[in-house]
PDB file of N, CA, C, O and CB in Angstrom:
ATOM      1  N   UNK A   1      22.531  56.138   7.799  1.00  0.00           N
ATOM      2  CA  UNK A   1      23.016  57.248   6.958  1.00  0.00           C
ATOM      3  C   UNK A   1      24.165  57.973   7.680  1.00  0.00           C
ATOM      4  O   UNK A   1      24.061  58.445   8.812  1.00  0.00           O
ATOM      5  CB  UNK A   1      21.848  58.254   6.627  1.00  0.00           C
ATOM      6  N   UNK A   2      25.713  58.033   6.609  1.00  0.00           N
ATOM      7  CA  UNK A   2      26.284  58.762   7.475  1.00  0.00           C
ATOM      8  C   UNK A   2      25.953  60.234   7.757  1.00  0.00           C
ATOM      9  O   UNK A   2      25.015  60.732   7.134  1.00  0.00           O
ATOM     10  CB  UNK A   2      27.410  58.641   7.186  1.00  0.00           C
ATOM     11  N   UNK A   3      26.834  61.180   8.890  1.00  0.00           N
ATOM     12  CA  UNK A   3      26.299  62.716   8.900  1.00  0.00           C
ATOM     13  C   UNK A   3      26.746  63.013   8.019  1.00  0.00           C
ATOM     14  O   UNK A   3      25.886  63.567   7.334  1.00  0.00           O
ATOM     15  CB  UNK A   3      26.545  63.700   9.874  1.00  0.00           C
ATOM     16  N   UNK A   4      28.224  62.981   7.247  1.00  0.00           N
ATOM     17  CA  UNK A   4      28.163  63.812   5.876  1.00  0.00           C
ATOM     18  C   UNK A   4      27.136  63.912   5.244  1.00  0.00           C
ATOM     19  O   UNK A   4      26.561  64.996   5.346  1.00  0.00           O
ATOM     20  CB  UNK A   4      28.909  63.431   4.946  1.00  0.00           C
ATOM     21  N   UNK A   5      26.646  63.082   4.553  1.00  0.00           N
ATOM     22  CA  UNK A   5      25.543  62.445   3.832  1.00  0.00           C
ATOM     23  C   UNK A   5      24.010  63.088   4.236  1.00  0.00           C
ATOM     24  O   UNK A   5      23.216  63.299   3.319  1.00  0.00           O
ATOM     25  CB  UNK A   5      25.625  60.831   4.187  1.00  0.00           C
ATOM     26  N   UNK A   6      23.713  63.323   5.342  1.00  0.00           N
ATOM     27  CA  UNK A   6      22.816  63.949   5.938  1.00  0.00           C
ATOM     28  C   UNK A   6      22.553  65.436   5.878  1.00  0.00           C
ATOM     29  O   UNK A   6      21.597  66.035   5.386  1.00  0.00           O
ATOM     30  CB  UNK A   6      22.987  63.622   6.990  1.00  0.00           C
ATOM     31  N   UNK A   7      23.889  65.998   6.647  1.00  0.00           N
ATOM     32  CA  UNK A   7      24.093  66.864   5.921  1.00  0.00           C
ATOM     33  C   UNK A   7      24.155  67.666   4.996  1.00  0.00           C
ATOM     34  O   UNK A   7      23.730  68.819   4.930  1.00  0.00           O
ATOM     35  CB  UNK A   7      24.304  66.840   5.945  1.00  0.00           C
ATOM     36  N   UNK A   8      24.947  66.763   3.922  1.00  0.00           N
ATOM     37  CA  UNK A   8      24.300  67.528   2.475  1.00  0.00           C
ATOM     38  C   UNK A   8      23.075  67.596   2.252  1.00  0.00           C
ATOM     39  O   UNK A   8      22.846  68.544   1.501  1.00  0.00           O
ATOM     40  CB  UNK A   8      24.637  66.975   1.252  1.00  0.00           C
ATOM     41  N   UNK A   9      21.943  66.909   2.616  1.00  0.00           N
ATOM     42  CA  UNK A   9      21.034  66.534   2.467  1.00  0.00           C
ATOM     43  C   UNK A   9      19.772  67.906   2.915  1.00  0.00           C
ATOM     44  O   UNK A   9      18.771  68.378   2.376  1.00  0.00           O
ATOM     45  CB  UNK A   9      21.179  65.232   3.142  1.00  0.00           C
ATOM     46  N   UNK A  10      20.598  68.158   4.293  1.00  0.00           N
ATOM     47  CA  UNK A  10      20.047  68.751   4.944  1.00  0.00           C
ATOM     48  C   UNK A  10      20.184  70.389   3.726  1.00  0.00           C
ATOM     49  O   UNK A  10      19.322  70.858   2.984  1.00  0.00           O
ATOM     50  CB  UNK A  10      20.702  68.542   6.545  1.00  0.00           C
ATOM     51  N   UNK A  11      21.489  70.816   3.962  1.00  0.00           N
ATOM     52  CA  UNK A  11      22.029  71.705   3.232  1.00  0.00           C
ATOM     53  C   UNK A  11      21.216  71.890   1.789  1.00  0.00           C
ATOM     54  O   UNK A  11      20.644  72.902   1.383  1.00  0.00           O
ATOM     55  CB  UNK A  11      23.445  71.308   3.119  1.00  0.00           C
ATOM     56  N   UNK A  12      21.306  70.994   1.343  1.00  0.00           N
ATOM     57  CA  UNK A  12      20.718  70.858  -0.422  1.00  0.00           C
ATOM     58  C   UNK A  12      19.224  71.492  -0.263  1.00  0.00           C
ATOM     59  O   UNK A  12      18.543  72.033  -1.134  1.00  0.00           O
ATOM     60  CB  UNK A  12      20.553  68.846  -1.175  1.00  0.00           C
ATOM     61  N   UNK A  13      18.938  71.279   1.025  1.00  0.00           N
ATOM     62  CA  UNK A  13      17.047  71.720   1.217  1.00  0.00           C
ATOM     63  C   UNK A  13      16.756  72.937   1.758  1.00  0.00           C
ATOM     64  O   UNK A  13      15.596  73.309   1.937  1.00  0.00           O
ATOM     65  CB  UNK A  13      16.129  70.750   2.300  1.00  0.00           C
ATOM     66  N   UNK A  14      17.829  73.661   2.065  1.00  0.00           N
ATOM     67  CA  UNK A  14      17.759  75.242   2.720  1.00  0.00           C
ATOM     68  C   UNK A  14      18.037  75.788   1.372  1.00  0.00           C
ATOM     69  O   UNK A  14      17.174  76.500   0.858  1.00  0.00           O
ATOM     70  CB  UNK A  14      19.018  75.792   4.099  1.00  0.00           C
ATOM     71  N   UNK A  15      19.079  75.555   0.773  1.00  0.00           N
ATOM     72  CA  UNK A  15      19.318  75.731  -0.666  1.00  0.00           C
ATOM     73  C   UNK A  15      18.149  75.768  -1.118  1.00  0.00           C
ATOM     74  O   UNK A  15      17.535  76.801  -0.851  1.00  0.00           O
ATOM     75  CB  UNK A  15      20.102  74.768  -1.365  1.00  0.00           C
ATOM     76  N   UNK A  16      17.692  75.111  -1.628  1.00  0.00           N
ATOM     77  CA  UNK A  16      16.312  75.090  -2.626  1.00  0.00           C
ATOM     78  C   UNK A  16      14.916  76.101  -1.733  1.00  0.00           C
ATOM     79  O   UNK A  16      13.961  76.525  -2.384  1.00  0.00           O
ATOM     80  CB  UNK A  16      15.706  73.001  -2.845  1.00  0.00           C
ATOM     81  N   UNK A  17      15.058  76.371  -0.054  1.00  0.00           N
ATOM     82  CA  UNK A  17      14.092  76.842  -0.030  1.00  0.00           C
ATOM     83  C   UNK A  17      15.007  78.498   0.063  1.00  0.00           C
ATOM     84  O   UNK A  17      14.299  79.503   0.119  1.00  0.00           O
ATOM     85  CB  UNK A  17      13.046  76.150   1.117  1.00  0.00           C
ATOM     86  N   UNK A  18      16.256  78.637   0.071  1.00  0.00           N
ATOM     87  CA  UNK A  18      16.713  80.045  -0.051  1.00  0.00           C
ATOM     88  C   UNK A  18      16.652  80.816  -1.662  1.00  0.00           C
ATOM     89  O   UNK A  18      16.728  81.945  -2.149  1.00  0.00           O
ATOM     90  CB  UNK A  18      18.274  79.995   0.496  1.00  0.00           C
ATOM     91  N   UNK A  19      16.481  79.525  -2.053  1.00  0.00           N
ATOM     92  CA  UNK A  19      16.807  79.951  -3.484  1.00  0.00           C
ATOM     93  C   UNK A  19      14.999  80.420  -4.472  1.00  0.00           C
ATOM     94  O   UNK A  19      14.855  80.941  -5.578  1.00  0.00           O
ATOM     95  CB  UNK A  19      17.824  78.245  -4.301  1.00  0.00           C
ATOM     96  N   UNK A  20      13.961  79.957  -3.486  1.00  0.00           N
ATOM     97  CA  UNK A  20      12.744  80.470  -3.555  1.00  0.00           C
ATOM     98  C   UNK A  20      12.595  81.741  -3.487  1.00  0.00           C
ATOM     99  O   UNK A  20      12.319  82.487  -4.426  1.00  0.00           O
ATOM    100  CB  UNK A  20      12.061  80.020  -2.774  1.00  0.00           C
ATOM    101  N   UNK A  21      12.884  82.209  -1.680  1.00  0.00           N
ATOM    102  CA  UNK A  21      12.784  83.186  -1.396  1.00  0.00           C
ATOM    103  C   UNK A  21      13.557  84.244  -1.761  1.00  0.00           C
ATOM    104  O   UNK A  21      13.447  85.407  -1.373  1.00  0.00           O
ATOM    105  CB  UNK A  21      12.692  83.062  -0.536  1.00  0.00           C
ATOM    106  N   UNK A  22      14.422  83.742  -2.602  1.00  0.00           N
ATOM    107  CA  UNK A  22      15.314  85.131  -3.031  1.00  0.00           C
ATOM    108  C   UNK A  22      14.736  85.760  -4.386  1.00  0.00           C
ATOM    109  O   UNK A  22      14.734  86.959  -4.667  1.00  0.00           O
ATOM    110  CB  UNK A  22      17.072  84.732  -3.337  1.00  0.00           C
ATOM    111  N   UNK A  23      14.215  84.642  -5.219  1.00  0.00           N
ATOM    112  CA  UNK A  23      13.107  84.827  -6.616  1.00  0.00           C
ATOM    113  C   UNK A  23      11.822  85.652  -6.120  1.00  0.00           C
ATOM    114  O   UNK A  23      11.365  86.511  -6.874  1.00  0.00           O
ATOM    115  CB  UNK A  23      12.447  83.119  -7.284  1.00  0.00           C
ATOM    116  N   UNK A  24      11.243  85.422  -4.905  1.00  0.00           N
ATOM    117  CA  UNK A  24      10.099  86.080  -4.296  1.00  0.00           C
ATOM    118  C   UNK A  24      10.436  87.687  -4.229  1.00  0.00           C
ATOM    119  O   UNK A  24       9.907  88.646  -4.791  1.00  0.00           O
ATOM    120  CB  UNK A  24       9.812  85.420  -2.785  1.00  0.00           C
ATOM    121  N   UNK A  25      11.798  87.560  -3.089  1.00  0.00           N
ATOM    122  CA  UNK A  25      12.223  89.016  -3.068  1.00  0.00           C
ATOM    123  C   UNK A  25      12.787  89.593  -4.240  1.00  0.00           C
ATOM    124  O   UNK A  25      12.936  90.812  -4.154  1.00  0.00           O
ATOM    125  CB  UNK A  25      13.160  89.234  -2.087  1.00  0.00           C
ATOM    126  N   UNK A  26      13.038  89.225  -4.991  1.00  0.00           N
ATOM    127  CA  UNK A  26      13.677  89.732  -6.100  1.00  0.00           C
ATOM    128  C   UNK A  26      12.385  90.353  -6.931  1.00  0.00           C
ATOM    129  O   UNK A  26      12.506  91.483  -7.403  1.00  0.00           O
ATOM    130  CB  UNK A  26      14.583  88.540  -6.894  1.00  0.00           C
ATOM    131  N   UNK A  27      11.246  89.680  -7.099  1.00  0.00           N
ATOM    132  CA  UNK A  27      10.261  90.177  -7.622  1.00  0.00           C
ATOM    133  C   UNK A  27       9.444  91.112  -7.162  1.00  0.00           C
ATOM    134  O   UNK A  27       8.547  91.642  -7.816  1.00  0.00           O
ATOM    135  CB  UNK A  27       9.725  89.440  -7.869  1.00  0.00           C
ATOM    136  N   UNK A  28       9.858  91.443  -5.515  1.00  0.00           N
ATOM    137  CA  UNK A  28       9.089  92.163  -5.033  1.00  0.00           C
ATOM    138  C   UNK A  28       9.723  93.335  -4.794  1.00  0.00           C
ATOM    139  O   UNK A  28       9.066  94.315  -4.443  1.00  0.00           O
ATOM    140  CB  UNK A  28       8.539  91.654  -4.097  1.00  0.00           C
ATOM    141  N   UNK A  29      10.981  93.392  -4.937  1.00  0.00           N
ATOM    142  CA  UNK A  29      11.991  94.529  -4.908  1.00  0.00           C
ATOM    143  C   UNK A  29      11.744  95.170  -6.181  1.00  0.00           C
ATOM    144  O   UNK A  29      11.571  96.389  -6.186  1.00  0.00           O
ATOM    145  CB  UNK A  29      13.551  94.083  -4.744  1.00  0.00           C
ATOM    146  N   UNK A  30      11.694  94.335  -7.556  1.00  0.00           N
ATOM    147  CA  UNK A  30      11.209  95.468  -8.624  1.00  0.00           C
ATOM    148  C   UNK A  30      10.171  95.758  -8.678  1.00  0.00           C
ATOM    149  O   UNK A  30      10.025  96.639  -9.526  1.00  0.00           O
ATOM    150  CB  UNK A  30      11.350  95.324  -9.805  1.00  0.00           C
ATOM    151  N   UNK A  31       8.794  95.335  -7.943  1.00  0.00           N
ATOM    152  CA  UNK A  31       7.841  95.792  -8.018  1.00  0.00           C
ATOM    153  C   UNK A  31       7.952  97.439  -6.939  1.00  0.00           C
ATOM    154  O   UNK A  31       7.481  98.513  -7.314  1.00  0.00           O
ATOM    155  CB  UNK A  31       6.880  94.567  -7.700  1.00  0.00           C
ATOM    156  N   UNK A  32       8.448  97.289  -6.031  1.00  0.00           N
ATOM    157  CA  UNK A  32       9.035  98.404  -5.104  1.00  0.00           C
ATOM    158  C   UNK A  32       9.675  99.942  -5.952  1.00  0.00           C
ATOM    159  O   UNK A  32       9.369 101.121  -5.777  1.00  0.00           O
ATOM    160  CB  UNK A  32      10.404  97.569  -4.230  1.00  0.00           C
ATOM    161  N   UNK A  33      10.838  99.182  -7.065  1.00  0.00           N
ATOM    162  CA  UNK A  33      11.647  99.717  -7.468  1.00  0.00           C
ATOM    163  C   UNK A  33      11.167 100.652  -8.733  1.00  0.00           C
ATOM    164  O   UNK A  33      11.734 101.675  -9.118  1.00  0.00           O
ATOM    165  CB  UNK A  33      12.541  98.806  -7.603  1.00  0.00           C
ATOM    166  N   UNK A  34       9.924 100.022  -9.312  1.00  0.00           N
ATOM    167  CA  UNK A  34       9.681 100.192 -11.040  1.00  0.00           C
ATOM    168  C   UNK A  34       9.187 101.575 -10.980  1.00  0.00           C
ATOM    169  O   UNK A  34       9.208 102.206 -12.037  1.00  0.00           O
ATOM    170  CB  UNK A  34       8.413  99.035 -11.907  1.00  0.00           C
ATOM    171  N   UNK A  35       8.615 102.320  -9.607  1.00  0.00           N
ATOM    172  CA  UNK A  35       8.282 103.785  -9.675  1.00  0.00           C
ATOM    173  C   UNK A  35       9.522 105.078  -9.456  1.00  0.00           C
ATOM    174  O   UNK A  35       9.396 106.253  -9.112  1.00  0.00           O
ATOM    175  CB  UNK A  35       7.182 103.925  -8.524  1.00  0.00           C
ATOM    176  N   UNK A  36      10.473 104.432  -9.746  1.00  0.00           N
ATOM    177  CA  UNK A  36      12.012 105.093  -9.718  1.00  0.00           C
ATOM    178  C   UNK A  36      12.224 104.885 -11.082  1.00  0.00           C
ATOM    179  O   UNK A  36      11.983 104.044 -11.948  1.00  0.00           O
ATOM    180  CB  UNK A  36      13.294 104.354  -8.697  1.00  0.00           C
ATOM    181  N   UNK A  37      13.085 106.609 -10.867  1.00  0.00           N
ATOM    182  CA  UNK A  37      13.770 106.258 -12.801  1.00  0.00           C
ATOM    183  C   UNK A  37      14.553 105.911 -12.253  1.00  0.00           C
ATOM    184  O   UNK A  37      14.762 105.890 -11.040  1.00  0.00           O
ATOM    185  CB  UNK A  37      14.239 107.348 -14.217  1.00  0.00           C
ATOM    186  N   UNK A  38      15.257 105.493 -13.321  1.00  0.00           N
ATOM    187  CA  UNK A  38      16.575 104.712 -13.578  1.00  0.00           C
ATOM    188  C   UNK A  38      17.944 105.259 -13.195  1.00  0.00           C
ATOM    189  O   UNK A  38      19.009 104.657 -13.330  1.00  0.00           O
ATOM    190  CB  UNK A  38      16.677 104.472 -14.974  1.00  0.00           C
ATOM    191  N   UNK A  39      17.732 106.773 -12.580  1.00  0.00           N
ATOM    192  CA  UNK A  39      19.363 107.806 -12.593  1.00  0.00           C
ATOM    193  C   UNK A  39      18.945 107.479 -10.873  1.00  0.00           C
ATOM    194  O   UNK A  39      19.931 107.512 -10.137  1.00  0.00           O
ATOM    195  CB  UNK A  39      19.482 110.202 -13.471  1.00  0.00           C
ATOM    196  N   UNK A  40      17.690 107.193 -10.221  1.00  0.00           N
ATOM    197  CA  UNK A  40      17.714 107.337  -8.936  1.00  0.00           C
ATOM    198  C   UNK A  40      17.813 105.647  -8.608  1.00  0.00           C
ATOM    199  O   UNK A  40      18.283 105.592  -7.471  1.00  0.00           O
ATOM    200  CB  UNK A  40      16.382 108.262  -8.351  1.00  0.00           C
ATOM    201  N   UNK A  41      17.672 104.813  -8.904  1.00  0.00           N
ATOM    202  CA  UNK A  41      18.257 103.743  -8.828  1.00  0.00           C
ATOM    203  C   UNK A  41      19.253 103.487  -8.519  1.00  0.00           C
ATOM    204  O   UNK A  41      19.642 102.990  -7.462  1.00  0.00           O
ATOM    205  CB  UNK A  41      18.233 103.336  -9.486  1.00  0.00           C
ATOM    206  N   UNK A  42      20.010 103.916  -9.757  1.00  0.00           N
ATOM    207  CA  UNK A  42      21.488 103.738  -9.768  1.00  0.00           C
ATOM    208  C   UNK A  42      22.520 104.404  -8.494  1.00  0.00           C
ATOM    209  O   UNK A  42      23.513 103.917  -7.954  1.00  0.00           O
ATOM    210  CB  UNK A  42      21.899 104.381 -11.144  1.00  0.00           C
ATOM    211  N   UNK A  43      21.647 106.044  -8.234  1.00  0.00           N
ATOM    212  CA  UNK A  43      22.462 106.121  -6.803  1.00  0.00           C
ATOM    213  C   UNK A  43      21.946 105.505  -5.859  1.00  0.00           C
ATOM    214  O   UNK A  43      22.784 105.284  -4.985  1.00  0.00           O
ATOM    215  CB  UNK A  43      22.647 107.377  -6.231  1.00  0.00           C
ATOM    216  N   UNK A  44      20.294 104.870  -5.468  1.00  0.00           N
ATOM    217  CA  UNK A  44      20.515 104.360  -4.478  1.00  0.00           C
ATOM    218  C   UNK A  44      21.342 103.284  -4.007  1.00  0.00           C
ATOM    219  O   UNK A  44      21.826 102.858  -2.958  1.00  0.00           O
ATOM    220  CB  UNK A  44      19.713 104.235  -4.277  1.00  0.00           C
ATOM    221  N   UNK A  45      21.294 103.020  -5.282  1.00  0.00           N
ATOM    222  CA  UNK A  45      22.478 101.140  -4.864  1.00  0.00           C
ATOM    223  C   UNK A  45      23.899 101.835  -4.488  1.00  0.00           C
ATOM    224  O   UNK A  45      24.525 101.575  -3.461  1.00  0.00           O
ATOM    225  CB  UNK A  45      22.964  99.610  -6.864  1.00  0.00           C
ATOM    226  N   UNK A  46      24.276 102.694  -5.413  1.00  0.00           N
ATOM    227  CA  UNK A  46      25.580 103.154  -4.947  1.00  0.00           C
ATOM    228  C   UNK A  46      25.548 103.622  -3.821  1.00  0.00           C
ATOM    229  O   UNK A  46      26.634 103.379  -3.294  1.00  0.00           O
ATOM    230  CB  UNK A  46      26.163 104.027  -5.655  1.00  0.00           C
ATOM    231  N   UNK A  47      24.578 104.432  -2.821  1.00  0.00           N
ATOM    232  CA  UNK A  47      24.843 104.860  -1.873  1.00  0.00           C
ATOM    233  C   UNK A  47      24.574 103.779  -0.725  1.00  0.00           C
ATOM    234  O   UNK A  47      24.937 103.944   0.440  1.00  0.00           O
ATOM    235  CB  UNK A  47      24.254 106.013  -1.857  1.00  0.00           C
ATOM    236  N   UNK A  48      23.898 102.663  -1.193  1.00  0.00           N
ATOM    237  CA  UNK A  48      23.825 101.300  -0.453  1.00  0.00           C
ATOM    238  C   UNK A  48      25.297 100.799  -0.056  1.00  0.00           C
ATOM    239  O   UNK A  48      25.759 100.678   1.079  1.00  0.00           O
ATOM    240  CB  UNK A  48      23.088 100.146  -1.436  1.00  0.00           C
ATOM    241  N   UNK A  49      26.041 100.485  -1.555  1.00  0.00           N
ATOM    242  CA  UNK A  49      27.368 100.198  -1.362  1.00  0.00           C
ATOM    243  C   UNK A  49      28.464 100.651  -0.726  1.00  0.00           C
ATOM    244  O   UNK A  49      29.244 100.009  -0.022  1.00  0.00           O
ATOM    245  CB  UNK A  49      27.686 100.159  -2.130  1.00  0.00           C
ATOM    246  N   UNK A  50      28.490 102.277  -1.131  1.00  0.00           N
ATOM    247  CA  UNK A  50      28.956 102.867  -0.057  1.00  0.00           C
ATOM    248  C   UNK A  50      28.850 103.148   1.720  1.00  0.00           C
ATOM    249  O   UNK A  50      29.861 103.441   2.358  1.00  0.00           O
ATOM    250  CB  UNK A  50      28.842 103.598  -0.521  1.00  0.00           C
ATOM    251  N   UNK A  51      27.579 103.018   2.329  1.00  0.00           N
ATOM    252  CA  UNK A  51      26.929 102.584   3.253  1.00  0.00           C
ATOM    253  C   UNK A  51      27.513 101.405   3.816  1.00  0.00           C
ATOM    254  O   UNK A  51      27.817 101.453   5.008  1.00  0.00           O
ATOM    255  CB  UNK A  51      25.751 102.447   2.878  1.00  0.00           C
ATOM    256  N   UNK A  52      27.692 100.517   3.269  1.00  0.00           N
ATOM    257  CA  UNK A  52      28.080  98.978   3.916  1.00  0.00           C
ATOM    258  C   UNK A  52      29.664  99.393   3.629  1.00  0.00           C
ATOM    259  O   UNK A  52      30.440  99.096   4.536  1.00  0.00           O
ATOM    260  CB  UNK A  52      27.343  97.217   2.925  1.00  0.00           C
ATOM    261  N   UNK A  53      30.113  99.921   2.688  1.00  0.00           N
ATOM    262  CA  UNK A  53      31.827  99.539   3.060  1.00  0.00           C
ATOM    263  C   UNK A  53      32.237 100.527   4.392  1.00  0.00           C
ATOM    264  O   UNK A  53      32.776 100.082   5.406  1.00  0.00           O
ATOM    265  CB  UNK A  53      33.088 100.029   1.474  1.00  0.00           C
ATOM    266  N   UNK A  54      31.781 102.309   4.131  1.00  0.00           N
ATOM    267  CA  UNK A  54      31.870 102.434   5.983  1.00  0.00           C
ATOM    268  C   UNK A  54      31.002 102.075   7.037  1.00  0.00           C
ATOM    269  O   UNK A  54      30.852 102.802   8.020  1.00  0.00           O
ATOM    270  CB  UNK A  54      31.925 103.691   6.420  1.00  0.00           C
ATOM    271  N   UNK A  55      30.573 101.276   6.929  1.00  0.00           N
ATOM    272  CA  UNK A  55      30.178 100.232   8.324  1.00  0.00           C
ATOM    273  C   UNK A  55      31.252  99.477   8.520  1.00  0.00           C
ATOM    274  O   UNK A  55      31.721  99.454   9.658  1.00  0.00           O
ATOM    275  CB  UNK A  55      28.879  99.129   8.184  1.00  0.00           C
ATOM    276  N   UNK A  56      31.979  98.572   7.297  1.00  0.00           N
ATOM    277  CA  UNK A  56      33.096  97.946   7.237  1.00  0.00           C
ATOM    278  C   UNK A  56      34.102  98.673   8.424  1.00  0.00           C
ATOM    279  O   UNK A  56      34.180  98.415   9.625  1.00  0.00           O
ATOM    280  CB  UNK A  56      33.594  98.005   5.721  1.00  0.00           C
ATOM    281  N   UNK A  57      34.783  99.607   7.662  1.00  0.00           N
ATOM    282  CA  UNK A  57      35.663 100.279   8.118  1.00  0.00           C
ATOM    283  C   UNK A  57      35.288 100.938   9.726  1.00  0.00           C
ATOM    284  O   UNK A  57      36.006 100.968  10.726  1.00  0.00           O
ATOM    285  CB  UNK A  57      35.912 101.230   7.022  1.00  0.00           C
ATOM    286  N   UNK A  58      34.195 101.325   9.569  1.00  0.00           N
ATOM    287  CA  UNK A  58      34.066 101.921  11.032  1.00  0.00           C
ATOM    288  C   UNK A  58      34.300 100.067  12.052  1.00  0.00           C
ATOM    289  O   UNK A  58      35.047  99.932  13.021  1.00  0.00           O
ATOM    290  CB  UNK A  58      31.931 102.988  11.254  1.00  0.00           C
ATOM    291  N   UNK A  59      33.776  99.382  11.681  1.00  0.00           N
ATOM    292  CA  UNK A  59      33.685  98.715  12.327  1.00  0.00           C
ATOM    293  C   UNK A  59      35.240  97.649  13.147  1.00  0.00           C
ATOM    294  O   UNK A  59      35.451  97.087  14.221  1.00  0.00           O
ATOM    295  CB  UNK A  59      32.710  98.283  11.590  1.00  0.00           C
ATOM    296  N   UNK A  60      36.271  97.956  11.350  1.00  0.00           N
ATOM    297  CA  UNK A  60      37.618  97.502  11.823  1.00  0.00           C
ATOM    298  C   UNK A  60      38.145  98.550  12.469  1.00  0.00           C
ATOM    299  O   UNK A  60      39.162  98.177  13.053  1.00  0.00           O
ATOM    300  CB  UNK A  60      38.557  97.039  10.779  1.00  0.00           C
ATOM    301  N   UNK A  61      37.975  99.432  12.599  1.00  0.00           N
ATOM    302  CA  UNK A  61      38.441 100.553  13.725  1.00  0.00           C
ATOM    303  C   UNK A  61      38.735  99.801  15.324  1.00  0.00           C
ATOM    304  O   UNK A  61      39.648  99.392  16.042  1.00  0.00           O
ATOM    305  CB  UNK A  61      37.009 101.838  13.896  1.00  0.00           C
ATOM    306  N   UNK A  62      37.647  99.919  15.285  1.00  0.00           N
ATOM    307  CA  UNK A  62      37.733  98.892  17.296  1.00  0.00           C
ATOM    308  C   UNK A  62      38.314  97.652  17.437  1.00  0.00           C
ATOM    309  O   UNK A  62      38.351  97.109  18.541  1.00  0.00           O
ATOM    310  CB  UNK A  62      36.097  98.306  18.077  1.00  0.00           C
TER     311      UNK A  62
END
C-alpha cells in the first residue's frame, strides 16, 4: 500500500471518529445550554467571539 493511500485511510478514520464526538458534544452542550433563555445565549456566544478575537490581537502584538 502506498503512504498516500494509507494515509487517507488513516485520515478518513479520525474523521469519522471526530465527527462522533462532535454529535456527542453538541448534544451535551444543549443539554448544558437549554436552562438559559435565549437573550443570554446569544451574549454568551458573542462574548465568546469577542474573547477569542482579543486573544487574537493581543497575541499578534508580540
Amino acid at each position: 500500500m502506498d503512504p498516500i493511500e494509507h494515509h487517507r485511510r488513516r485520515m478518513r478514520h479520525h474523521l469519522r471518529q471526530a465527527d462522533r464526538y462532535r454529535s456527542l458534544a453538541f448534544e451535551h452542550r444543549h443539554d448544558r445550554m437549554r436552562h438559559h433563555t435565549f437573550r443570554e445565549r446569544e451574549h454568551f456566544h458573542r462574548m465568546r467571539a469577542h474573547h477569542h478575537r482579543t486573544q487574537i490581537h493581543s497575541m499578534r502584538r508580540f
